[in-house]
C-alpha positions as CSV (number, residue, x, y, z in Angstrom):
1,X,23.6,-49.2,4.7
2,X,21.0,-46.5,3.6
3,X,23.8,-43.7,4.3
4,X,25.0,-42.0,0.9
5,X,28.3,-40.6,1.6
6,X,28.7,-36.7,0.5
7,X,31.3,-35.0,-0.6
8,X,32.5,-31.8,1.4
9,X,30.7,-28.4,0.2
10,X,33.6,-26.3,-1.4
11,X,33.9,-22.3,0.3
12,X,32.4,-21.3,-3.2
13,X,29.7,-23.4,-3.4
14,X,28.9,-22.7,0.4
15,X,29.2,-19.0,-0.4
16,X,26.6,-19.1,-3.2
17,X,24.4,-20.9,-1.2
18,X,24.4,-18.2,1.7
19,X,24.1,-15.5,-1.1
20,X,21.1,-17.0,-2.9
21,X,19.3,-17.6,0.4
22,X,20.4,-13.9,1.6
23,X,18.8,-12.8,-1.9
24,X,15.2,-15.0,-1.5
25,X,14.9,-13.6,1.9
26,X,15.3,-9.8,0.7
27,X,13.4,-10.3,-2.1
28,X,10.6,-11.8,0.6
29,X,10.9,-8.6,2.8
30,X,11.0,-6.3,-0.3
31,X,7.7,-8.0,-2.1
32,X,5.9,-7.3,1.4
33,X,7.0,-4.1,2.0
34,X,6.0,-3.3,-1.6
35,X,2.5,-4.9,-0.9
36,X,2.4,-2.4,2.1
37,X,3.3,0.3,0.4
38,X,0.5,-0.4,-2.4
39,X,-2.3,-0.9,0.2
40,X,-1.3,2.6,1.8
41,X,-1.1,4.2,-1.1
42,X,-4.5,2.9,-2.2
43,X,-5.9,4.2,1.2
44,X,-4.3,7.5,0.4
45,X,-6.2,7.7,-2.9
46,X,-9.8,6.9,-1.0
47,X,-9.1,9.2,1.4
48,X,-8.4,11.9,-1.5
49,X,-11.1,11.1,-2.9
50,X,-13.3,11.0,0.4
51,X,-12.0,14.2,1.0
52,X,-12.9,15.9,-2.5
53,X,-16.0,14.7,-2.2
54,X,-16.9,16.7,1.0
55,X,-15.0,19.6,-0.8
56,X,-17.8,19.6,-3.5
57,X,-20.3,19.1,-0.7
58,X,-19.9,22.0,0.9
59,X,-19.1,24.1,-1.6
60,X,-22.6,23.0,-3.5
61,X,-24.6,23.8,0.2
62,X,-22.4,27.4,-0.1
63,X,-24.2,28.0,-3.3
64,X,-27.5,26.9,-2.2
65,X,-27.1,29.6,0.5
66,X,-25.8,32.1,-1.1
67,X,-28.8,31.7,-3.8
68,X,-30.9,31.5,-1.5
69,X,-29.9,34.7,0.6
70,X,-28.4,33.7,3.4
71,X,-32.2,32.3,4.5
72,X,-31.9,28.5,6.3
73,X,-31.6,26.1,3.1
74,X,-33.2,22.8,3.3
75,X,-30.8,20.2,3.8
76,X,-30.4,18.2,0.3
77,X,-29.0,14.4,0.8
């Protein structure tokens, strides 16, 4: 006697419920994607950065030659 009898789901209600879990599982993929996006853009930024820094690197060993002209240069760091 523990069976509670339902009534039927009406084509609207069933509609809304097919559209709201359409919309969580969108929203699910989007938030990932999003994350993804985030952590690539983040590496993008170190490897900028990365990058710049071996710019000034070699640019500042350049200088040391050039000052130093054109002999060997002792190797700084």
């Amino acid at each position: 006697m523990g069976h509670v009898l339902e009534m039927p789901k009406s084509k609207r209600q069933q509609a809304e419920e097919e559209l709201t879990a359409y919309t969580a599982h969108w929203l699910e993929l989007a938030d990932a994607a999003l994350s993804a996006t985030e952590k690539a853009k983040k590496s993008l930024e170190l490897a900028r950065q990365e990058q710049e820094r071996i710019r000034r690197d070699i640019k500042r060993r350049l200088d040391n030659y050039a000052r130093a002209g054109g002999g060997r240069v002792k190797k700084i760091g």
